[in-house]
N, C-alpha and C positions, 0 to 999 in steps of 0.2 A: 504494500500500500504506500501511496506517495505520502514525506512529509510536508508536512501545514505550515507556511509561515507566515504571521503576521507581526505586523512593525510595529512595536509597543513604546510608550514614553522611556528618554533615555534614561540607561543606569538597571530597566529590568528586561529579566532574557526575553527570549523571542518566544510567541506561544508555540508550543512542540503538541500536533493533534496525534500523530502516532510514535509507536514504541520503537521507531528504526534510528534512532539517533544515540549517538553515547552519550552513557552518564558523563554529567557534570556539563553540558549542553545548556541545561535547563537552569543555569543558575541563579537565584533569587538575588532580587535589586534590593539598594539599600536597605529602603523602607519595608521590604517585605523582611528581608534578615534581622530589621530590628525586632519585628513583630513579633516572628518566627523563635529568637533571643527570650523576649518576653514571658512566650509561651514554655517555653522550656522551663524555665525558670519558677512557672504560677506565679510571677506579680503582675501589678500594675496590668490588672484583667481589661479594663477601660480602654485605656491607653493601645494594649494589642490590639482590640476589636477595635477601634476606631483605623490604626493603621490597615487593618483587613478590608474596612469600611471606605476606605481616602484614597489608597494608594493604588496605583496601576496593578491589576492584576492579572499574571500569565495563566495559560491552564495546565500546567505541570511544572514543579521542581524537581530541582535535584538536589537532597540533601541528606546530611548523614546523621545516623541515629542507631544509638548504643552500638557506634561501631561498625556499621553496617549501610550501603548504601541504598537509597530509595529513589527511585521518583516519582514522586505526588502527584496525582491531580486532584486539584481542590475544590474543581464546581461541581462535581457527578458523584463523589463517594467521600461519604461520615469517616471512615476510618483514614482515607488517607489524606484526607482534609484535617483530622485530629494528629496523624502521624507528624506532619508538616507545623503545624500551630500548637501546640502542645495541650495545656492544660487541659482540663476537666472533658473525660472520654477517651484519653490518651492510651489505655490498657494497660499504663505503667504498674501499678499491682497485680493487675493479672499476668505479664511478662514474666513478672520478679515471679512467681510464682510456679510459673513451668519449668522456669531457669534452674529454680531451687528443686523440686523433683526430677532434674531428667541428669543423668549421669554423663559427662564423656562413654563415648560408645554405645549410647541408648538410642534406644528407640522412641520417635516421636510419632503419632498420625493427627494430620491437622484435618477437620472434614467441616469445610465451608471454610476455603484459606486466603478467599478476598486475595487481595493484592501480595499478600505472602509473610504479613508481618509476623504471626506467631511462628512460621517454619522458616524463616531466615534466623528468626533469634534462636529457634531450639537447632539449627544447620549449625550455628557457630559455639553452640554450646557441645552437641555430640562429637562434633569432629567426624573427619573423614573412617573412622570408623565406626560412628553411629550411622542411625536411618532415619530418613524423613519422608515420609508420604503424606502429599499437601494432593487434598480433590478440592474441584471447583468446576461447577459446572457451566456456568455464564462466561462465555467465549473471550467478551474484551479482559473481564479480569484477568482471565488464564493467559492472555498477550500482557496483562501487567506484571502478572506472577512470572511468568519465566524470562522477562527482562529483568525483575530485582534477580532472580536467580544469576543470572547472568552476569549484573553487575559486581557481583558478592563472588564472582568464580566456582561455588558453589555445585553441587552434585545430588539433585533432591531427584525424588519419584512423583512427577506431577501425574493427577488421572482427574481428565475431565467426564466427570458425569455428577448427576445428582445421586446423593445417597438416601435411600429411601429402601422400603421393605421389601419393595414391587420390585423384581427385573426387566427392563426392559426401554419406553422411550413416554416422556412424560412433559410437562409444557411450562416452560419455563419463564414465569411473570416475569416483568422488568420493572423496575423501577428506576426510572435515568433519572430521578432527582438525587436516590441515593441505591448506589449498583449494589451495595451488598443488604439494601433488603429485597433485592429479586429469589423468590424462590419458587418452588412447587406451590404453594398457595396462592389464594387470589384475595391475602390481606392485601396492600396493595394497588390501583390499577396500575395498566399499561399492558402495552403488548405482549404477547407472547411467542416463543419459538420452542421449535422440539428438542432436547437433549436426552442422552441415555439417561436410564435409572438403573444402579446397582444396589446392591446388599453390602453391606460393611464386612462382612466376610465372605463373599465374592473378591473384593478389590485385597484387601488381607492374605487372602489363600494366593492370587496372581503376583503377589509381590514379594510371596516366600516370606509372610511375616511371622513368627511364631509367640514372639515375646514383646509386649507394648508396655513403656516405660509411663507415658503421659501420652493424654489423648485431646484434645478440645475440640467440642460440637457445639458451634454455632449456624444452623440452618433455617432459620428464620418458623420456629415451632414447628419446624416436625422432629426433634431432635428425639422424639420417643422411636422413631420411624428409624431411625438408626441404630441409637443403643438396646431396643429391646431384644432387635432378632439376635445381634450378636449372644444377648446373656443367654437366650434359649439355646442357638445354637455351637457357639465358638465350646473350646474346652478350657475350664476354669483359666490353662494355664494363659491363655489369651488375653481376658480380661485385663484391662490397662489397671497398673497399678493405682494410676493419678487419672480423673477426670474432671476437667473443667469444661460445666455446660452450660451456655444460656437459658435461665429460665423466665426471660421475661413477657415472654411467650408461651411459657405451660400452661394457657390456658386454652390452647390449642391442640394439646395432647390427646392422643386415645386413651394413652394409659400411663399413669403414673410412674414415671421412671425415676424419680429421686427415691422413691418409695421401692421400687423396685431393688436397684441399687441397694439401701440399708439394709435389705433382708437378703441380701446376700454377703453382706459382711462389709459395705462398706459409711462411712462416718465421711460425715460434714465436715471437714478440716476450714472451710473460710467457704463465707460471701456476701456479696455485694444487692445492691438494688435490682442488678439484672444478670450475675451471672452466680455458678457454687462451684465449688470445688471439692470434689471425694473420692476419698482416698483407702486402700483396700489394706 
């Protein structure tokens, strides 16, 4: 696909519409580095949003974060609009968190991996001989997801499909105000296109996985639709030791999956307004 460019006020980069150009291309003008500064930071909460608000704004950066490099775009998706500007929504607890359970050498599955943030940070946490299997089934993501790969040098197992109970081809909402609430549901409107649907141990068993260290399921409330068939089916030893799920969506649920979970031996370790974390 050809890239976009348009001629923005001097001092901020050029707007970048697709992912064919190298990182650091994209680099943030003054006024948005200060913002950007800001937001790292949590101060002067005003002051950032005003600058977000005033200043020329491109539709992708390129910037780095815990070490790792990214590039944002900030009109179309929450997360990597937070990734970019920091403060409140930023995943920075839940990060520290996976960080903290996942070993050099371990095994990560990120299912619903948006732009790649949780499997870039858990890639550099396991090293080259850990594992990461990042799914996502919304196409432009998965062209954002394997440019951060890319940029990072990085060696992950991306699998685009939706995870769901069903096997097979299922209609995937969009939401282009914000890409990572597009899911199988039609919370939501906007358009729709077809993508696979697999089982969480379909894509597990293809990847040769045996052993999962940390897991995170963020799928916009079908996440029961994920974690239950594996509890029926996988064997015990599968089961991820650490799970972090969104639940602010469990009202969407068939069936009780936190509930599910304790009664199989696992405990609430930390959570938050919309996600939990448990631990076996």
């Amino acid at each position: 696909m050809p890239l976009t460019t348009t001629s923005l006020t001097t001092g901020v980069n050029s707007m970048i519409a697709q992912t064919t150009s190298d990182w650091g291309t994209c680099k943030p003008g003054y006024l948005q580095t200060i913002a950007m500064d800001l937001g790292q930071r949590k101060r002067l909460k005003k002051i950032r949003g005003w600058l977000r608000r005033n200043s020329p704004t491109a539709e992708a950066y390129d910037v780095m974060r815990r070490g790792l490099r990214f590039r944002c775009y900030v009109h179309d998706n929450i997360t990597e609009r937070n990734l970019a500007y920091g403060g409140r929504g930023d995943n920075g607890e839940e990060l520290d968190l996976i960080e903290r359970h996942l070993p050099v050498g371990g095994t990560f599955v990120d299912v619903g991996a948006n732009c790649g943030l949780f499997s870039l940070v858990a890639a550099q946490r396991v090293g080259r001989s850990g594992r990461v299997i990042a799914i996502e089934p919304n196409p432009t993501l998965i062209d954002r997801l394997r440019f951060n790969v890319k940029a990072n040098g990085f060696d992950l197992d991306i699998v685009q499909c939706a995870v769901s109970d069903v096997e097979g081809v299922g209609e995937l909402t969009l939401c282009n105000r914000n890409l990572g609430q597009s899911g199988l549901t039609t919370l939501m409107p906007g358009p729709a296109i077809k993508v696979p649907t697999r089982s969480l141990c379909s894509v597990l068993a293809e990847k040769g996985i045996s052993r999962i260290d940390a897991m995170k399921i963020d799928i916009e409330g079908l996440e029961d639709r994920a974690i239950m068939p594996l509890l029926r089916s996988a064997p015990e030893a599968l089961w991820p030791a650490a799970i972090l799920i969104e639940v602010v969506l469990g009202f969407m649920w068939r069936e009780g999956c936190i509930v599910a979970l304790q009664d199989r031996g696992y405990r609430i370790a930390w959570r938050s307004a919309k996600d939990v974390l448990l631990m076996r």
